[in-house]
GUROSE-837319 format. One record per residue (C-alpha): chain; x, y, z. Coordinates in steps of 0.1 Angstrom, whole numbers, plus 2048, in hexadecimal, padded with zeros to 3 digits. Layout:
+--------+-----+-----+-----+
: cadena :   x :   y :   z :
+--------+-----+-----+-----+
:      A :   X :   Y :   Z :
...
+--------+-----+-----+-----+
END
This chain:
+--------+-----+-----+-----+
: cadena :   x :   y :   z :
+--------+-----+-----+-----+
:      A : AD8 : 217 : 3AD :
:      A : AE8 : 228 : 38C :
:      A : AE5 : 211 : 369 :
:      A : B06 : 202 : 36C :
:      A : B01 : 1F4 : 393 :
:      A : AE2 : 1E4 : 381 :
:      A : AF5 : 1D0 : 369 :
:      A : B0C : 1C2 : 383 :
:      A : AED : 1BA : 397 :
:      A : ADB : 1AE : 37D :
:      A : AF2 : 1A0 : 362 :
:      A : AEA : 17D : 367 :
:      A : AC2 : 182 : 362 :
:      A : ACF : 19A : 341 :
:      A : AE1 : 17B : 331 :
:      A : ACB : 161 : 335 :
:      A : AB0 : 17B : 327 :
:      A : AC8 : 186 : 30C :
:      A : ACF : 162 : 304 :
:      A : AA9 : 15A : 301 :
:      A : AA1 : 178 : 2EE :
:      A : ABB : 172 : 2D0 :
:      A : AB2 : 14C : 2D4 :
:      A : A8D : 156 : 2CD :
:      A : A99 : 16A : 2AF :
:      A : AB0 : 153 : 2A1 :
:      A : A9A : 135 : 29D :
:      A : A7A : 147 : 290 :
:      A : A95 : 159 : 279 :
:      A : A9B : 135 : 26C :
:      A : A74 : 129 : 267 :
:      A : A70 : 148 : 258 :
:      A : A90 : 147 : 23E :
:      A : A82 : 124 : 237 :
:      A : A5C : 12A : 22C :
:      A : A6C : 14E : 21F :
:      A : A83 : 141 : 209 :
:      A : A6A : 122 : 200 :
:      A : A4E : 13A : 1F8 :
:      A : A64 : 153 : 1DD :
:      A : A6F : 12E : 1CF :
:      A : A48 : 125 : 1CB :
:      A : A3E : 148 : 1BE :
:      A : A57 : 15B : 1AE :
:      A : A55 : 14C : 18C :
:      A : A2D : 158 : 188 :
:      A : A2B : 182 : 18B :
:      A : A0B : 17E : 19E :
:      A : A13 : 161 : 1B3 :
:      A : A35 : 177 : 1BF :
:      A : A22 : 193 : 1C3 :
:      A : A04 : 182 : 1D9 :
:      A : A20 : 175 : 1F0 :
:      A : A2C : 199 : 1F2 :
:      A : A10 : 1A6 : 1FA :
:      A : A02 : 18B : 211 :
:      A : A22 : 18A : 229 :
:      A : A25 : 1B4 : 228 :
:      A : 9FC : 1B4 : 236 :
:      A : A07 : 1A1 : 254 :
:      A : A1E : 1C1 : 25C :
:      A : A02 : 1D5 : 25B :
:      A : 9F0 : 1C3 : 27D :
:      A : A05 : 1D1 : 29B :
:      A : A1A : 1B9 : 2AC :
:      A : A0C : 1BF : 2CE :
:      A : 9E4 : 1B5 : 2BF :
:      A : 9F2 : 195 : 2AC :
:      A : 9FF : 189 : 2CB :
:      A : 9E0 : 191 : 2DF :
:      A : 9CA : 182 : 2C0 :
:      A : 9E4 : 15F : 2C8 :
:      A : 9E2 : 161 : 2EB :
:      A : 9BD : 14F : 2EB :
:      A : 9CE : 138 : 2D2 :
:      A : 9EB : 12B : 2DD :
:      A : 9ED : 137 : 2FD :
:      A : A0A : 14A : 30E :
:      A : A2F : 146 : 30E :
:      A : A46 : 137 : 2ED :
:      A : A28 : 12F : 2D6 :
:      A : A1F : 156 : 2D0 :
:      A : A3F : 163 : 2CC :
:      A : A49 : 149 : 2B3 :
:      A : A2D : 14C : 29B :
:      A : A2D : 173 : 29E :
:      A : A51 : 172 : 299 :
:      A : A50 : 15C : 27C :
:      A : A36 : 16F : 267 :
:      A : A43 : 194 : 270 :
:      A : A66 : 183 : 262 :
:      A : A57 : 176 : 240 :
:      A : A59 : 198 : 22E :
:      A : A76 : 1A3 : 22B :
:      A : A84 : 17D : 21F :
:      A : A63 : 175 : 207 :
:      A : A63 : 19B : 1F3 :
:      A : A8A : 196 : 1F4 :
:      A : A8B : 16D : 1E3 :
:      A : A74 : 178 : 1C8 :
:      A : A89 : 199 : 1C2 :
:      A : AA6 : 181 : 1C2 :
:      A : A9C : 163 : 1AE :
:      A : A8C : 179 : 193 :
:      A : AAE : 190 : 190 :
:      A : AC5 : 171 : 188 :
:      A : AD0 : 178 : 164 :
:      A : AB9 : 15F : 150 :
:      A : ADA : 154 : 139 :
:      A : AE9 : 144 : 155 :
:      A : ACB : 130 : 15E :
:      A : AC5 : 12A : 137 :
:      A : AEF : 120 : 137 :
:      A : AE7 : 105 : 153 :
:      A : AC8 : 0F5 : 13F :
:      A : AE3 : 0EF : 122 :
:      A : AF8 : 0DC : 137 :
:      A : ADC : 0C5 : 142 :
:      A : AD1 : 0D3 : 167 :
:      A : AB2 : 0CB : 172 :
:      A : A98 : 0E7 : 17F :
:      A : AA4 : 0E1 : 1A4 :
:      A : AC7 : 0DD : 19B :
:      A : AC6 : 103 : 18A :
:      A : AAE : 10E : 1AC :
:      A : AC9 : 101 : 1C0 :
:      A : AEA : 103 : 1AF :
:      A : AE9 : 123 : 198 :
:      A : AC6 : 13B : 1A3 :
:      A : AC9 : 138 : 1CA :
:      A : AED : 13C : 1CF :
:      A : AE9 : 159 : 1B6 :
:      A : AC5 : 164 : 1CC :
:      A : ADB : 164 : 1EC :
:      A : AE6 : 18B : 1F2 :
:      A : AC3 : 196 : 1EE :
:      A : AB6 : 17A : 204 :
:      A : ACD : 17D : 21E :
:      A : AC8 : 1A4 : 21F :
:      A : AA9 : 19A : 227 :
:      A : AAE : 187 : 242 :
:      A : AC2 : 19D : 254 :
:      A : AA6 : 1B8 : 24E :
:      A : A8D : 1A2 : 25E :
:      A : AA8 : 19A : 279 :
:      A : AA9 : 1BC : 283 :
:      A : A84 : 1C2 : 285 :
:      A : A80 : 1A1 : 298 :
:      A : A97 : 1B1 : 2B0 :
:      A : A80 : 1C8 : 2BF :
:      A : A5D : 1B4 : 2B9 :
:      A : A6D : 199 : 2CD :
:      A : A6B : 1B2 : 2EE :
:      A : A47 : 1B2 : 2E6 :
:      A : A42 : 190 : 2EF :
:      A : A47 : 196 : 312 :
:      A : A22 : 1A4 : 311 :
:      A : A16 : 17D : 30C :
:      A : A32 : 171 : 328 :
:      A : A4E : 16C : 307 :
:      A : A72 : 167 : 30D :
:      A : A89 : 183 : 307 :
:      A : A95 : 1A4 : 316 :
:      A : A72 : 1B2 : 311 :
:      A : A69 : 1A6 : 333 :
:      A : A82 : 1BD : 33F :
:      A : A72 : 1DD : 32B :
:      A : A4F : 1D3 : 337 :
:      A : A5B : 1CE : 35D :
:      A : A68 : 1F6 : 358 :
:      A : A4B : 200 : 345 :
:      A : A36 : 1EF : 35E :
:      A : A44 : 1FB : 37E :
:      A : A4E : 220 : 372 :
:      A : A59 : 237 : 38D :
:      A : A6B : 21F : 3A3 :
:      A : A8D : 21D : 3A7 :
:      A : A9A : 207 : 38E :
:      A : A7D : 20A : 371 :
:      A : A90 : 220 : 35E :
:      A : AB2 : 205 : 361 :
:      A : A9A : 1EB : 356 :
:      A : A90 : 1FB : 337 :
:      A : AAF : 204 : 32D :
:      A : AC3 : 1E7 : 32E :
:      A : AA8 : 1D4 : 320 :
:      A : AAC : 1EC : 300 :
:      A : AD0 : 1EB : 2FC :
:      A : AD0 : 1C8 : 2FD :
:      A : ABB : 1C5 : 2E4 :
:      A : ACC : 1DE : 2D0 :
:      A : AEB : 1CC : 2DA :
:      A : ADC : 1A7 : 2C9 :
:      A : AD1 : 1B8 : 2AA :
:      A : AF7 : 1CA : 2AA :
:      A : B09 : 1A6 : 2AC :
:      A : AF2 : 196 : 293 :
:      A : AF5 : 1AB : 278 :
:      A : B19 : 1A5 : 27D :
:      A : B14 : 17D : 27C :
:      A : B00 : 186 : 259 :
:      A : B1C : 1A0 : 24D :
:      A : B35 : 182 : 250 :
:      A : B1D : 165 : 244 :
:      A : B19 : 177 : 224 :
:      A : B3F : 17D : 222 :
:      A : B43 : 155 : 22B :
:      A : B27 : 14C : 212 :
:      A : B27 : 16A : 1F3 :
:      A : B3E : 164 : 1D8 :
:      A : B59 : 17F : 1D3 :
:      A : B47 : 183 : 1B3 :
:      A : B25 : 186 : 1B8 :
:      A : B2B : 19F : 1D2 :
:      A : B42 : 1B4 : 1B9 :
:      A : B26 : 1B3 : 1A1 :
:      A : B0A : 1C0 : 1BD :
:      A : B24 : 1DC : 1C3 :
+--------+-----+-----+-----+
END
């Protein structure tokens, strides 16, 4: 069977692991834009305190993905549970290092311009040195979108959702027939995901940049 007859025997099976593999991605992207973006808030105004949350979520990087899953497997057991939380803390890089960067390199007149007019601390977070922190941040989200990309086929080791499970059938039953098919469509899938959602984040920041802001960037 060539790579093409095992698409249109498979396609079905390819979706619905396609589906659950940017469905995996997408939501830990979320939890980990959320405690991302709240930790730069929390730390970016204190050198050291940025700089320990830099260096905190960068040492998780430096456990390979395949050993934090097995180190979660006693844990949590198998399935969801692992992939979220290894997900969600690979993601927190990129977005953490990125806020700080961001929040710092808002141009302190503006923030001092908002004070005159009588905005609170969270009305300045919120209204002038977030929408201002955005292009950094969401550059790096779509960083750690593309690295979660290929973790996520790692998950399949502790029985994740995703189109790993169709690179570790391959890998697992190498020299049959269709092992080779089964690698390979499992990796252009995933290249395929991480193709379509930097697209969705190419557009997002068109939808919610300012013409401005990204003149000045340029």
């Amino acid at each position: 069977m060539d790579f093409w007859d095992y698409l249109a025997n498979r396609h079905q099976q390819l979706l619905t692991d396609s589906f659950q593999h940017a469905s995996a991605v997408f939501q830990c992207m979320v939890i980990a834009t959320v405690l991302g973006v709240a930790i730069g808030v929390l730390t970016y105004r204190s050198p050291w305190g940025g700089n320990l949350a830099v260096l905190s979520t960068a040492a998780v990087l430096t456990i390979p993905s395949l050993a934090a899953i097995g180190l979660l497997i006693p844990l949590v057991g198998l399935g969801v549970a692992p992939t979220v939380i290894v997900l969600t803390l690979y993601g927190l890089l990129p977005i953490v290092r990125n806020a700080v960067v961001g929040l710092r390199g808002v141009d302190p007149d503006l923030v001092d311009a908002a004070r005159g007019i009588g905005m609170s601390r969270s009305a300045r977070l919120l209204r002038v040195e977030l929408p201002l922190a955005w292009p950094p941040i969401l550059t790096g989200i779509r960083v750690s979108t593309q690295m979660l990309m290929g973790i996520a086929a790692i998950a399949a080791y502790a029985s994740g959702p995703g189109l790993g499970n169709e690179i570790f059938r391959g890998i697992a039953s190498l020299g049959s027939a269709n092992a080779i098919n089964q690698v390979l469509a499992g990796t252009i899938g995933i290249v395929i995901l991480a193709l379509l959602f930097d697209a969705a984040y190419v557009l997002l920041g068109r939808l919610t940049i300012s013409r401005g802001i990204r003149v000045r960037d340029h």
